[in-house]
TORKE-484297 format. One record per atom (N, C-alpha, C): residue in one letter; z, y, x. Coordinates in steps of 0.1 Angstrom, whole numbers, plus 5000, padded with zeros to 4 digits. Example, Ala and Ser with C-alpha at 12.3 -4.5 7.8 and 13.67 -1.06 7.14 Angstrom:
<sites>
A507849435132A507849555123A507849675132S507149785128S507149895137S507950005129
</sites>
This chain:
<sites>
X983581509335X982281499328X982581479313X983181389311X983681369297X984481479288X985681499294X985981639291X984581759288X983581809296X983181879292X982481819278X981981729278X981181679269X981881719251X983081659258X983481669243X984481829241X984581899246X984382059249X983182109246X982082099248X980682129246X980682089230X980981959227X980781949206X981682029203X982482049206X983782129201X983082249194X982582309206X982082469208X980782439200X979882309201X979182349188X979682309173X980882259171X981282259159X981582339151X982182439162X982782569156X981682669152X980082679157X979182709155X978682699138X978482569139X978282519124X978182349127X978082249115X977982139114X977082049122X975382129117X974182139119X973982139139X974582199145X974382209160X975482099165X976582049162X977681939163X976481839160X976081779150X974881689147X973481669157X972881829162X972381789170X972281789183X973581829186X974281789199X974281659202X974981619191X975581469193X974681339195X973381389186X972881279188X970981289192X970881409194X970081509199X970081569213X970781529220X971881589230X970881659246X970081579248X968881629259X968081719253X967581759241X966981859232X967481949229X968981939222X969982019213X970782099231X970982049235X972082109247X971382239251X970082219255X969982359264X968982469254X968682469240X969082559229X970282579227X971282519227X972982569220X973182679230X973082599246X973482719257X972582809259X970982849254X971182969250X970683039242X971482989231X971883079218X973083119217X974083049224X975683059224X976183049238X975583119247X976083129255X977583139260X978183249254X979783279255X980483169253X979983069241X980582959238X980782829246X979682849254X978782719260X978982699276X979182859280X979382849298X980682759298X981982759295X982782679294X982782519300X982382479287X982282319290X981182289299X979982369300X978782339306X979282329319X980182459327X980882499339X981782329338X982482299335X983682159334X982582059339X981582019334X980881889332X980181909344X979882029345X978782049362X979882009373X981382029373X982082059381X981981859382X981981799372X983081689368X981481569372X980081659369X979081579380X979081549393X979281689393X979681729417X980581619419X981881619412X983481509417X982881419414X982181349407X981181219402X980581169414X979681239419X978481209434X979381219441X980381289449X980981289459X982081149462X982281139450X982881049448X982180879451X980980909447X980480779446X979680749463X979680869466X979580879483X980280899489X981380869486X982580829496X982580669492X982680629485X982780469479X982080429482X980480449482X979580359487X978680369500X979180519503X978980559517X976880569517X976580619525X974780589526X973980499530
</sites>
């Protein structure tokens, strides 16, 4: 999860300053404009962080069971 996150500013840094800004602190508004205006940039980390949610829940349903 984390990993993607900071994979995701990365790819909007490289963008411009302006989208790193409002990622960062904009981040539920700015995220799903970046991914799609910048798609090629964005499937990346977005793919990581989805993966790194799944191992997150599975995880926490094994630990705490239902």
């Amino acid at each position: 999860m984390f990993v993607g996150y900071v994979m995701f500013l990365v790819a909007a840094k490289e963008v411009s300053l302006s989208w790193f800004f409002a990622c960062l602190f904009l981040g539920c508004i700015a995220w799903p404009f970046f991914c799609i205006a910048h798609f090629s940039r964005a499937w990346k980390p977005l793919a990581i962080s989805f993966v790194g949610n799944i191992l997150a829940a599975i995880g926490c349903e094994i630990l705490f069971g239902p």
